[in-house]
MARZABA-56898 format. One record per residue: residue in three letters; x, y, z negated of N, C-alpha, C in turn. Coordinates in steps of 0.001 Angstrom, whole numbers, plus 500000, padded with zeros to 6 digits. Each point is the difference from the previous one (the first is absolute). Layout:
# MARZABA-56898
AlaXYZXYZXYZ;...
END
This chain:
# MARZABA-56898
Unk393838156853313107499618498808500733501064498910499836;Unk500798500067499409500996498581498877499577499050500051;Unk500703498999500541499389498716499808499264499287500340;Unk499332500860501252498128499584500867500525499199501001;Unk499181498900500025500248499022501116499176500678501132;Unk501307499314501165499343500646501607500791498676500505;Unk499386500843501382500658498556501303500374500980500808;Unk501298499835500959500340500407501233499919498601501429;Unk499704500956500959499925498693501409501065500030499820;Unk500364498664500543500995499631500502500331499109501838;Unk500962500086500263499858498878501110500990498802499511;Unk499555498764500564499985498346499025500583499163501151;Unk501036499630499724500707499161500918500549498939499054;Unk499795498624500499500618498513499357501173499947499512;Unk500606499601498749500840500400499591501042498518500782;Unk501342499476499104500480498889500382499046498664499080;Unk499676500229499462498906498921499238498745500095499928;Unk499134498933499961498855499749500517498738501036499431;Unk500516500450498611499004501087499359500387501397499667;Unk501831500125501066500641501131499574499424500826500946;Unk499709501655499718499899500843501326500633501321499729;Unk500534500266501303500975501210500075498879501344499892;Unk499912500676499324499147501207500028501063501297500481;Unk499051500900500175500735500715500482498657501855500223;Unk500744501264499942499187500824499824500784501362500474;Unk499491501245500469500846500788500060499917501735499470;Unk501404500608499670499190501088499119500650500952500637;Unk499902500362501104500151501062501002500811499532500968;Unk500927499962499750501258499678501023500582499307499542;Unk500050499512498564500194498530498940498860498872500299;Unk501170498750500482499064498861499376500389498998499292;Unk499487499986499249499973498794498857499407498052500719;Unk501225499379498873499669498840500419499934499291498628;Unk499207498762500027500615499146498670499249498653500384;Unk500055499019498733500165498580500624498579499772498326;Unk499020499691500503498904499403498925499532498566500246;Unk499358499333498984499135498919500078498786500486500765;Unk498984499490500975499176500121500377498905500403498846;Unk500221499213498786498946500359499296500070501220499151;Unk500889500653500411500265501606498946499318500791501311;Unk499533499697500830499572501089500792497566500025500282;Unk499737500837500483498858500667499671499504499447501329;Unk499292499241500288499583499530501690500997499661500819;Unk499975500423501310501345500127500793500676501070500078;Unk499926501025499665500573501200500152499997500589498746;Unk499692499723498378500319501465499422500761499475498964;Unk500631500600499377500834499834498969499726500690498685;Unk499259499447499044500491500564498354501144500926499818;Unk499915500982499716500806500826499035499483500778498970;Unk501397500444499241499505500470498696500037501801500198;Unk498738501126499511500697500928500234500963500953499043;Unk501371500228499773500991500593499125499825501118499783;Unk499786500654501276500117501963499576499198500307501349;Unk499519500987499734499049500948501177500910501443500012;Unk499846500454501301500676501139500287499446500459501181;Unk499730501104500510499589500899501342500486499325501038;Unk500943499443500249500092499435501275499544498115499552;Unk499724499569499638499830498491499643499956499410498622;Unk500185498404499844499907499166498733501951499547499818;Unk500052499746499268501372499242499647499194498825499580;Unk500089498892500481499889498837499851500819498752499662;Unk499138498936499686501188498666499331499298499156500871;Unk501279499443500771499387498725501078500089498475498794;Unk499575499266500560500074498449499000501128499401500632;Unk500806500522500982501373499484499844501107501184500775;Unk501493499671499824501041501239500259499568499320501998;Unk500225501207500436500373500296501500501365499891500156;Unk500182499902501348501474499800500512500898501246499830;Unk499406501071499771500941500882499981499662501012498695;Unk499135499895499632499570500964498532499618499834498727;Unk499790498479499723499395499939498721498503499736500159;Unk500200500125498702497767499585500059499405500978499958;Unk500708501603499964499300501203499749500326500969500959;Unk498912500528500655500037500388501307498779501712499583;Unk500389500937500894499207501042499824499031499677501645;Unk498253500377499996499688499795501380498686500915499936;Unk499774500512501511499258500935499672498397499634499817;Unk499026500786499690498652499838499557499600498756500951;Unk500023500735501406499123499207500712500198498712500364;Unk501105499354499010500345498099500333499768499594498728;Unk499398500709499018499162499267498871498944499887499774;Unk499366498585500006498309500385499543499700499657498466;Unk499430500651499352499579500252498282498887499302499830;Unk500117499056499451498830498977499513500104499812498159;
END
């Protein structure tokens, strides 16, 4: 499953500029933050990602930009990806 586009929810808060927004998501007891254009995101809530690797507990994924604390590549489990 390499390479398959999905979306995870997210929750969407205004960034410091008029089309910036703080996203934000969580992967157990981790949460992730990062800073997008309004227009890289999927409605109000979902976010594009790419999927990297599949494994028994989840996807390894590529966000469209680095988070505050990890990079753009994040492991998360099944049930915060939807497969389109």
């Amino acid at each position: 499953m390499k390479n398959f586009r999905a979306s995870i929810k997210v929750e969407v808060l205004p960034g410091v500029f008029s089309s910036e927004r703080t996203v934000s998501f969580s992967n157990g007891a981790t949460k992730y933050q990062l800073l997008l254009d309004e227009s890289q995101l999927i409605g109000d809530s979902s976010l594009p990602v790419e999927i990297l690797d599949e494994s028994a507990e989840g996807y390894l994924i590529s966000l469209p930009s680095d988070t505050f604390t990890s990079g753009s590549t994040v492991r998360v489990p099944r049930n915060l990806v939807e497969l389109y």
